[in-house]
C-alpha positions as CSV (number, residue, x, y, z in Angstrom):
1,X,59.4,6.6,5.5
2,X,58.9,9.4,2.9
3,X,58.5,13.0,3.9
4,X,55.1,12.4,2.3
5,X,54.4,8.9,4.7
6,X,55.6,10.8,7.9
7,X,53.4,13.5,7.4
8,X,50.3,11.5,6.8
9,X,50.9,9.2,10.0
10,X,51.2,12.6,12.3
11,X,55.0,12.9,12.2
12,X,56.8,15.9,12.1
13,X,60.0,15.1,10.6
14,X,63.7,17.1,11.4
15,X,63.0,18.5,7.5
16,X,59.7,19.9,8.4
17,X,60.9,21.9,11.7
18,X,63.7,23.3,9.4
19,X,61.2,24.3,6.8
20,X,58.8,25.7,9.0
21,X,61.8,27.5,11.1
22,X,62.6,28.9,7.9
23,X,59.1,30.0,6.2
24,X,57.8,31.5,9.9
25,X,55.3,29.0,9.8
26,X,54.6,26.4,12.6
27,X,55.6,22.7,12.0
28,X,52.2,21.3,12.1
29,X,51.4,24.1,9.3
30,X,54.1,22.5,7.2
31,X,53.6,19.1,8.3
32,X,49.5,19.3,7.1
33,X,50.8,20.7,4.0
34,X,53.1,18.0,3.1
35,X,50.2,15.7,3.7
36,X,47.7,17.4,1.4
37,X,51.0,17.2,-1.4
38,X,50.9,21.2,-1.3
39,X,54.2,21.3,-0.1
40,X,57.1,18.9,-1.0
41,X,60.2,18.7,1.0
42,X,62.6,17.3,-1.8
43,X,65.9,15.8,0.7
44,X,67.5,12.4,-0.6
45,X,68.0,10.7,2.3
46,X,72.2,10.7,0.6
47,X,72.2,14.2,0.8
48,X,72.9,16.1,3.4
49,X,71.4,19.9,3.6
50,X,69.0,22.3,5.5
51,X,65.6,21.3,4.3
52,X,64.1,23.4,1.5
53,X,60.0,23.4,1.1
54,X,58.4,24.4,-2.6
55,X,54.4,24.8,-2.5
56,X,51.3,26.8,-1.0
57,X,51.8,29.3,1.2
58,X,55.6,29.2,1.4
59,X,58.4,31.7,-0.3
60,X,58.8,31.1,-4.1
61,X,61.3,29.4,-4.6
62,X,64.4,29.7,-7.5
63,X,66.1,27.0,-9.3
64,X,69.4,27.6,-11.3
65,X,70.4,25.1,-14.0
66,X,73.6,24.1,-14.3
67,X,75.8,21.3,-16.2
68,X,78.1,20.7,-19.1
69,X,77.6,19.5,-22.5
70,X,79.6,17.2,-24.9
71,X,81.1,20.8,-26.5
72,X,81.6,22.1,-23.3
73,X,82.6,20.4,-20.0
74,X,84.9,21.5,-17.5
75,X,83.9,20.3,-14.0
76,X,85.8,23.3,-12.5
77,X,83.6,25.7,-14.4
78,X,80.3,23.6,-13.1
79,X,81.3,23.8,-9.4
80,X,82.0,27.5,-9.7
81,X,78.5,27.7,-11.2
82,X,77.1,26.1,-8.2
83,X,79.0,28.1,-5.7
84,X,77.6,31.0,-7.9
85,X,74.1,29.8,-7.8
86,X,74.4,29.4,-3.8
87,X,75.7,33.0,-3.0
88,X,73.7,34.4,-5.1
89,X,70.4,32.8,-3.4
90,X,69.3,30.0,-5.3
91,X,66.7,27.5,-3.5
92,X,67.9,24.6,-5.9
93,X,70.0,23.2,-8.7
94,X,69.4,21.2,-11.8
95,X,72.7,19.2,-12.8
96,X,71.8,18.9,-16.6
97,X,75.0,17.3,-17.9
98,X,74.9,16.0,-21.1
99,X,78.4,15.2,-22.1
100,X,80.9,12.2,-20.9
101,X,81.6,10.9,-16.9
102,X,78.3,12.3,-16.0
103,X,78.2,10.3,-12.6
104,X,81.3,11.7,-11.6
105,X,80.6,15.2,-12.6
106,X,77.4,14.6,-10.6
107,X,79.1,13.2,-7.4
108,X,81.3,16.1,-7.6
109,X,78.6,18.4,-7.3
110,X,76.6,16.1,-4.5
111,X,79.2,16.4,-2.7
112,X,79.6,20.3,-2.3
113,X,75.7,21.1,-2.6
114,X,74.1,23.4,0.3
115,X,70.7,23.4,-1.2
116,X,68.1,20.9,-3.4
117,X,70.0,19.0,-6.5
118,X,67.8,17.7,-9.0
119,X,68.2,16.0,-12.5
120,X,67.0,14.8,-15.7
121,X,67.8,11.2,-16.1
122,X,66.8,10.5,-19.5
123,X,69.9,13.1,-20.7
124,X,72.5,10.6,-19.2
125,X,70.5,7.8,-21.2
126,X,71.3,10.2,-24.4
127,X,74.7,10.7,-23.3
128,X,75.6,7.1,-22.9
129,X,73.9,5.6,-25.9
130,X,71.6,6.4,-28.6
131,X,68.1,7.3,-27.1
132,X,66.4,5.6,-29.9
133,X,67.5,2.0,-29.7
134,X,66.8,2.6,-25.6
135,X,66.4,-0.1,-23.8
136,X,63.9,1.0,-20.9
137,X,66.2,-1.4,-18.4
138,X,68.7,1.5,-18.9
139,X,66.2,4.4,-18.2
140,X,65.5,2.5,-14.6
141,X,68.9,1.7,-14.1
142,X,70.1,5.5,-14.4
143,X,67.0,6.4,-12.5
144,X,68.6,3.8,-9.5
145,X,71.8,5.1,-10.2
146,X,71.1,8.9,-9.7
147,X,69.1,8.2,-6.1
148,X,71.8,6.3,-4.9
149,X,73.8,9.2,-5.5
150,X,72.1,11.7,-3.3
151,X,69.5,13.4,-6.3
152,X,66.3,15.4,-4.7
153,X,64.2,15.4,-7.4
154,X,64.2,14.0,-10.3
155,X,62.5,15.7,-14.0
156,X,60.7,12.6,-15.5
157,X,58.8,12.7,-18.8
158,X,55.8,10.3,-18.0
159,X,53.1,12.1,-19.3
160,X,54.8,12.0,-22.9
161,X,52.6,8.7,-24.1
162,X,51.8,7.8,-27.5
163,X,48.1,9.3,-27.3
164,X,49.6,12.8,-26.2
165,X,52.3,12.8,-28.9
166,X,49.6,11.3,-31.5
167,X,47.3,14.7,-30.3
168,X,50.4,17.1,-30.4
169,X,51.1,15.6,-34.3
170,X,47.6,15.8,-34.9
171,X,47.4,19.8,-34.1
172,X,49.7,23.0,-35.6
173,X,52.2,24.1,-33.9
174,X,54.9,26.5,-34.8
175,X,58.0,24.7,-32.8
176,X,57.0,21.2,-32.5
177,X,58.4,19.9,-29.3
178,X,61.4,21.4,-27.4
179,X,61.9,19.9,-24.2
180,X,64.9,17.9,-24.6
181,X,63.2,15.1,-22.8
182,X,60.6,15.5,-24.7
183,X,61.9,15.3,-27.9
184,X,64.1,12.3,-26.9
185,X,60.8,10.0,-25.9
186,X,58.7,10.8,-28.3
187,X,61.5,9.8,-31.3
188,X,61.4,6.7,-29.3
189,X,57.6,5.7,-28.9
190,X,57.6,6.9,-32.8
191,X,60.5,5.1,-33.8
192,X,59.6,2.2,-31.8
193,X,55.9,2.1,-31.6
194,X,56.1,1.4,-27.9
195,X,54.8,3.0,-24.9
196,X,57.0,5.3,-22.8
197,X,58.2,2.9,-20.4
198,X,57.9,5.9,-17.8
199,X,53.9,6.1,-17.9
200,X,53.6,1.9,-18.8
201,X,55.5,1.5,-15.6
202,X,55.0,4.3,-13.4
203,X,54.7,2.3,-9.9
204,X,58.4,0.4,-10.7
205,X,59.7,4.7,-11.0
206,X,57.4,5.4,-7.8
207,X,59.1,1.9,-5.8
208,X,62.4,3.5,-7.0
209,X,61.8,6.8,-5.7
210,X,60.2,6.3,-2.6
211,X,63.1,4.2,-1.6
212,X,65.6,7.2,-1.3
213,X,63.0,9.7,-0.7
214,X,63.4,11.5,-4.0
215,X,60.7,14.0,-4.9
216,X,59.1,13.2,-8.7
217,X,58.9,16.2,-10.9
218,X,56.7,15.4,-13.2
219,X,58.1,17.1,-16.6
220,X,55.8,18.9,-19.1
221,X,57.5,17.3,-21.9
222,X,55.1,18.4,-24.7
223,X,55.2,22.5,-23.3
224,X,54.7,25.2,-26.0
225,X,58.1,26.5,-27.1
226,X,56.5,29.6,-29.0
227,X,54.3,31.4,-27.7
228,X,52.1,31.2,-30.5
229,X,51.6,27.1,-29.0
230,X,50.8,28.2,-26.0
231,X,47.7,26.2,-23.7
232,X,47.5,23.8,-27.0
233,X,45.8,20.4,-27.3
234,X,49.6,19.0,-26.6
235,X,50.1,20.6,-23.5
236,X,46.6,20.5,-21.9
237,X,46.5,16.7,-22.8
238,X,49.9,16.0,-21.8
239,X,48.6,18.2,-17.5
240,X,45.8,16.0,-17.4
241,X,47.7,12.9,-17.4
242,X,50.5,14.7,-15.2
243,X,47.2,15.6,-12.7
244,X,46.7,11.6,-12.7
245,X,49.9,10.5,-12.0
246,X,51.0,12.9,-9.2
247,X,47.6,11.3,-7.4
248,X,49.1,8.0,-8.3
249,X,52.2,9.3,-6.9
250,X,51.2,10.7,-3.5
251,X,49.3,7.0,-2.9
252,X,52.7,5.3,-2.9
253,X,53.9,7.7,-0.6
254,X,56.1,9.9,-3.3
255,X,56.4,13.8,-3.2
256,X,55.3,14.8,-6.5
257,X,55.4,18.5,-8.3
258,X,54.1,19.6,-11.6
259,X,56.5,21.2,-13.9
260,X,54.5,23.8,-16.2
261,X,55.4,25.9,-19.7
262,X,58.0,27.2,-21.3
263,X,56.3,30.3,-23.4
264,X,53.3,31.9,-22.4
265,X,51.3,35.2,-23.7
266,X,50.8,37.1,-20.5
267,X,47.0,36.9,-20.9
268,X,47.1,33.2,-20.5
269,X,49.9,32.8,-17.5
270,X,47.0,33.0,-14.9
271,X,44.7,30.6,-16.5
272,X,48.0,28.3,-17.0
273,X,48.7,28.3,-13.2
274,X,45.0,27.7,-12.2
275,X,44.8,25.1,-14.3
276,X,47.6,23.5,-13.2
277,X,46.2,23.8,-9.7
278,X,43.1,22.4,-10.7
279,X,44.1,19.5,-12.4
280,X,46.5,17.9,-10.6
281,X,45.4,18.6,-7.0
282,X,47.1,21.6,-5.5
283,X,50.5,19.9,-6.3
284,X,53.7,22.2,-6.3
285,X,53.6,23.9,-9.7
286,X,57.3,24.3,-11.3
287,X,57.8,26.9,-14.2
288,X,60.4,27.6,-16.6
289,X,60.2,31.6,-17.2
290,X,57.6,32.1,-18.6
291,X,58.6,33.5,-21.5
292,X,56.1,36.5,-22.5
293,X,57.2,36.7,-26.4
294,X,60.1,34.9,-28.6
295,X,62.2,38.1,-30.4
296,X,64.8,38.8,-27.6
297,X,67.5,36.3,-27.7
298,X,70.1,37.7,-25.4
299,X,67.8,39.3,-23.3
300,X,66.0,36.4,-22.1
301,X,66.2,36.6,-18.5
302,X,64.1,39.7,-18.6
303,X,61.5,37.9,-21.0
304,X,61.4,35.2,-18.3
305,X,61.7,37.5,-15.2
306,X,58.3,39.6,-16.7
307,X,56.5,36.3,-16.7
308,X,57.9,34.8,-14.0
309,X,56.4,37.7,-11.9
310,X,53.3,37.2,-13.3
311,X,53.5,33.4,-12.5
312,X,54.2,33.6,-9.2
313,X,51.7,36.3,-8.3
314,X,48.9,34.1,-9.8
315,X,50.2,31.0,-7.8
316,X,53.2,29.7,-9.1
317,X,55.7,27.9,-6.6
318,X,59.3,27.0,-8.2
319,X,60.8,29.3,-10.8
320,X,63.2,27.9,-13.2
321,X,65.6,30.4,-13.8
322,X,66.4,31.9,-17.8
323,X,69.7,33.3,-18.5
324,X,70.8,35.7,-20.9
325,X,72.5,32.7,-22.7
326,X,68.9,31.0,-23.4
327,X,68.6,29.9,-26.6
328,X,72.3,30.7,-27.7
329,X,74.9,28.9,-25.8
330,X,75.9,27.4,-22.1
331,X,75.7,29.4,-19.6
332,X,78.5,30.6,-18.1
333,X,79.2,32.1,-14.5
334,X,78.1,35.7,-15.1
335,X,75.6,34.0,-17.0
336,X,73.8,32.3,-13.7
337,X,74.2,35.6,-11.7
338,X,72.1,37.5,-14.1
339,X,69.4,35.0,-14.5
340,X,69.8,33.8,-10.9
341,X,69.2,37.6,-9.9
342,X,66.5,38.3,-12.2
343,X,63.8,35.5,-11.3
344,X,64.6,36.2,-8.0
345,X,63.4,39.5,-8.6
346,X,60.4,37.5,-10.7
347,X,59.6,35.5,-7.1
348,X,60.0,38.2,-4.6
349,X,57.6,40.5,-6.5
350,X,54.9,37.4,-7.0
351,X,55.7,36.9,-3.1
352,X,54.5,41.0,-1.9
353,X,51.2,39.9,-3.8
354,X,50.8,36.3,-2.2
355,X,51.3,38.1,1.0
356,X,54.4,35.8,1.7
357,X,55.3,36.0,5.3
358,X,58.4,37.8,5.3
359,X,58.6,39.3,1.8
360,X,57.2,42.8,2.6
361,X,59.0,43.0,5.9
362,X,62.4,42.5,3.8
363,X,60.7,44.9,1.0
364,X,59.7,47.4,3.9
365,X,63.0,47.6,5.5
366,X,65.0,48.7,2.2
367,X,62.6,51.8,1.6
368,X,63.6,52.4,5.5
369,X,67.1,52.4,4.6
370,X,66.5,54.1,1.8
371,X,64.4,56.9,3.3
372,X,67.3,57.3,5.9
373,X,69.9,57.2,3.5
374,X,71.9,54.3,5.3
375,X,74.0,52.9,2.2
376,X,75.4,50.3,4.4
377,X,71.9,49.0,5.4
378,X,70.5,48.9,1.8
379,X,73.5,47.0,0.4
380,X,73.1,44.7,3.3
381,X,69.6,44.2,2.0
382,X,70.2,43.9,-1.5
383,X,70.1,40.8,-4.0
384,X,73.3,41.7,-5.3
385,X,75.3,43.8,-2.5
386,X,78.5,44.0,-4.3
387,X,77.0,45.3,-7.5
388,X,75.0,48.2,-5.3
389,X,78.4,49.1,-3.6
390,X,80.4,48.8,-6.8
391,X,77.7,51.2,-8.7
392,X,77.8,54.0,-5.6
393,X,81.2,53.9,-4.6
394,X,82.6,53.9,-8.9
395,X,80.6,57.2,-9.0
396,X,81.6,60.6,-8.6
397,X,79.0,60.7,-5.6
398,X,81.3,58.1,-4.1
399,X,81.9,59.8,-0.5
400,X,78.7,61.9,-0.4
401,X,75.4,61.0,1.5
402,X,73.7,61.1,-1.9
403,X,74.0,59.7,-5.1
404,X,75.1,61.1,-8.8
405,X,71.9,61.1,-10.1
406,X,70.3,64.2,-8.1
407,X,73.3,65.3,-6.1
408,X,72.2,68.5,-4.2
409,X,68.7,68.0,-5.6
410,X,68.2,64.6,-3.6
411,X,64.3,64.6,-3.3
412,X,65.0,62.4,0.0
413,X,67.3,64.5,1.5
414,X,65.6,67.7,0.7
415,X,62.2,65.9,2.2
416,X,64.1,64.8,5.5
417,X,65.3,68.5,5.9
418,X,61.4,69.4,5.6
419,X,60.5,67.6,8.2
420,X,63.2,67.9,10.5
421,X,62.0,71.2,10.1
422,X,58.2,70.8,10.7
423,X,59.2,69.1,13.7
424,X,61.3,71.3,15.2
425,X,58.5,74.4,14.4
426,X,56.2,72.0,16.4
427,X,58.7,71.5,19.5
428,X,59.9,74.6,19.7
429,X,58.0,77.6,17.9
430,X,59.5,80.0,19.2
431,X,62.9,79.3,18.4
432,X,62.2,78.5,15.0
433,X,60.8,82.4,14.9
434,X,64.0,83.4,16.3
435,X,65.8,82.0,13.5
């Protein structure tokens, strides 16, 4: 049985105790969650891990994308990416390989992954043949393929039909479509004047999936990549149908989440996540950024990490990372670190509004440190400890108590003196006097 199946007979899997163990929550909690498809447990029966839950009232959680590309692909540089995207606290990675020998690239990774893998099958359709003379046989065959492996969740594009693409032509958008998927399946259904084999025969991807336990993420194929597009007749239309086909989903016993925009004003992040919510049934809502505005190329991490914030506050469960290289080029491994590091900063600060168990006691006890001036406890605590101990010990404050900045002017250390002193004057007055 599915995560999804265990939970609605009663059972509380092995995956569900870890999750729970890990979230401070009980395992009935979880297990109830799972079986309202709040919360999906996305673990491939193949693949071996410590269980990883993405939904309502659980930490939000941070995917990393990885993968190489038919300009670039050195499978060395991929695993160090993943070992990158691990240290550095990742809940998840996407393998979105696009060049040559993807299953091997991909079994590579399996094979040394701590945490949630997931994919986006159509690209190795793209990679091995020509998307537009597609034979949907293929598209299944991959999708076999990639469960067999040991894949977690997959990105599929079923909500790109030809009535969503005919009502994305029909309105204006600046930037068309740029999901990759996207793009890909709509030139087909154009070209081809068939139906996205993906929505036509959505219970043969469910049988598939539900056989290996692999959670269906259902992409938003037609998301605004300008914000000027944003919450547009393409991307409304193509949420309601993702709404109807999670429900379709969680009746054949498959974990489904809802993956949500690309480029989003900041007024309209909120009404983007409660919609979400709405429509498709408290599933698992999965975000790319947001991105807040579309001038800082380079700097995209920050754009994402300011709506990422936002996003999670208002609701928002699974943060797709952005990296500096958005845009640009591949990622490389400082690349990851950066955007890794700044949507975890995004999640954590959505987290101290959700009231996230945990998040404010980890929040609470750096401003202890911090107060006490225990360097060694606040780089223990930090997202990035050997960046906070490089950036003290490389300055000329490196063997003092307090840092460059204020030096002998340290507010904190001249406030502890205060009240060491106030203290004292109230223990023993008269010696205070005396002095």
């Amino acid at each position: 049985m599915t995560q999804l199946e265990s939970a609605r007979k009663g059972i509380i899997t092995a995956q569900m105790v870890e999750v729970a163990e890990d979230e401070g929550l009980s395992a009935e909690e979880i297990r109830e969650l799972v079986a309202a498809g709040e919360v999906v447990i996305p673990h491939n029966v193949h693949h071996e891990f410590r269980a990883i839950g993405i939904g309502k009232r659980l930490r939000t959680k941070v995917n990393a994308n990885i993968g190489a590309s038919n300009f670039h692909q050195l499978i060395e540089e991929e695993i160090e990416k993943l070992y990158t995207a691990v240290r550095f606290g990742a809940d998840s990675v996407m393998d979105l390989s696009t060049g040559t020998d993807l299953d091997r690239i991909r079994e590579e990774l399996i094979s040394r992954c701590p945490i949630m893998l997931g994919t986006v099958p159509i690209y190795q359709v793209a990679a091995e043949g020509s998307v537009l003379k597609m034979d949907p046989e293929k598209l299944f065959d991959v999708i076999e393929r990639q469960a067999c492996q040991g894949v977690d969740y997959m990105t599929l594009h079923c909500g790109v039909t030809r009535e969503t693409v005919r009502r994305l032509r029909a309105s204006e958008r600046i930037e068309g479509i740029v999901s990759r998927g996207g793009a890909l399946l709509a030139a087909w259904i154009e070209r081809t004047g068939n139906e996205n084999p993906l929505y036509e025969q959505f219970d043969r991807v469910c049988e598939i999936l539900r056989r290996h336990d692999v959670t269906v993420s259902l992409g938003d194929g037609l998301r605004p990549g300008a914000t000027g597009d944003a919450t547009d007749r393409g991307q409304i239309g193509e949420l309601l149908v993702l709404g109807e086909l999670a429900q379709r989903a969680r009746e054949q016993g498959v974990q489904a989440m809802i993956e949500g925009p690309g480029h989003v004003p900041l007024d309209q992040i909120v009404a983007n996540v409660q919609l979400e919510k709405r429509l498709c049934g408290g599933a698992p809502f999965y975000v790319l950024g947001p991105l807040t505005c579309d001038v800082a190329p380079g700097y995209d991490h920050i754009t994402g990490a300011i709506g990422g914030a936002i996003s999670a506050a208002a609701g928002t469960d699974f943060l797709c990372y952005i990296t500096p290289a958005e845009h640009l080029r591949l990622p490389d491994v400082d690349d990851v670190r950066e955007g890794l590091i700044a949507t975890r900063i995004a999640a954590h600060s959505g987290d101290l509004v959700k009231g996230v168990r945990g998040a404010k006691l980890w929040n609470d006890q750096m401003s202890r440190y911090r107060k006490a001036l225990n360097w060694e406890g606040m780089y223990a605590l930090a997202m990035d400890p050997d960046k906070a101990r490089r950036y003290k010990e490389e300055s000329e404050a490196a063997g003092s108590n307090v840092c460059s900045m204020c030096g002998a002017l340290c507010s904190i250390n001249l406030d502890n003196a205060s009240v060491k002193f106030v203290r004292k004057r109230e223990a023993e007055p008269d010696a205070v006097h005396a002095s």
